[in-house]
N, C-alpha and C positions, 0 to 999 in steps of 0.2 A: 384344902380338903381334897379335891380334883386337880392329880396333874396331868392325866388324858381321858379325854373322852373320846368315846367311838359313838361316830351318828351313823352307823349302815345306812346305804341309799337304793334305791329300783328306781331310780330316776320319776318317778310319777309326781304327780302334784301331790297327792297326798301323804309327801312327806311334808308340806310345809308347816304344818304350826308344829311337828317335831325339832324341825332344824331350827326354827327358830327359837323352841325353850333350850333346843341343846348349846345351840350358841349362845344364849343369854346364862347359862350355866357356867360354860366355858370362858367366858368374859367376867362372870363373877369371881371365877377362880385364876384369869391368867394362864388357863389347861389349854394345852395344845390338842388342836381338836383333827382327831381319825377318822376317814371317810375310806369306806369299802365297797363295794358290788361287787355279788357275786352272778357267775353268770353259771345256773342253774343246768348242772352236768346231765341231771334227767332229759330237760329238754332238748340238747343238745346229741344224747344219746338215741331217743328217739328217732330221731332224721338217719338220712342215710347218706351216703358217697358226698359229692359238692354241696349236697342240699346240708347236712351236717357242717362242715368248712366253711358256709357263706353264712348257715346262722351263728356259727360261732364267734366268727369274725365280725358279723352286724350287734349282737351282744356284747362282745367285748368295747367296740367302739360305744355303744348306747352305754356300756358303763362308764367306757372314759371322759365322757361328756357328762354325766351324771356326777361324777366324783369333782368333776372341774367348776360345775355349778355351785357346789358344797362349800369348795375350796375358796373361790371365789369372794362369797358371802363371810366366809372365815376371816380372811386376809383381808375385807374392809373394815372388820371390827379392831385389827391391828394382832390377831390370835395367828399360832402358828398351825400349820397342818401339814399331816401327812396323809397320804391315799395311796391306795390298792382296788387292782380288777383280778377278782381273783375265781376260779372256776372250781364248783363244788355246789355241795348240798349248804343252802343257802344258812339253815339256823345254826350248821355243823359248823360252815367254814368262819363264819362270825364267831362263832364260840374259840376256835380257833385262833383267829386273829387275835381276839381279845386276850388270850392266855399268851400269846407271844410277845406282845406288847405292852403286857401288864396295862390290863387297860383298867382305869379303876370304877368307870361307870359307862355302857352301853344305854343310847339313848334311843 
């Protein structure tokens, strides 16, 4: 029925009981499971000179840590995955992704 799913992450705890049904969704179906963060160009925009450049770059690591955790819990269920840090308007760039990779459910 599902042959990818995308779990968007913010790295927070309260993605957990998300990832968790998306991976038991993704385990029912054998779907390789999509993990993204975005790292929120607003806030980014806001800042100015190095101070802009060091949040960006502290963001983009917090996402690639975030997506590695996703991943992680993916690959011990024996599910494939793939991930993106990808910078933009958070609901935009998801929506985004989703159409690029023909996603069939957003979790």
């Amino acid at each position: 029925m599902y042959d990818d799913i995308l779990i968007p992450t913010d790295g927070s705890e309260t993605i957990s009981e998300t990832l968790t049904h998306g991976l038991s969704i993704a385990d029912d179906n054998d779907a390789t499971v999509h993990t993204v963060y975005v790292v929120d160009s607003r806030m980014t925009a806001a800042a100015s000179g190095d101070t802009s450049t060091d949040l960006e770059r502290s963001l983009e690591d917090d996402g690639r840590e975030a997506v590695a955790a996703v991943d992680e819990q993916a690959t011990q269920r024996g599910l494939d995955t793939v991930s993106d840090v990808r910078k933009g308007t958070p609901a935009k760039t998801i929506l985004e992704y989703a159409d690029e990779h023909e996603i069939d459910l957003i979790v």
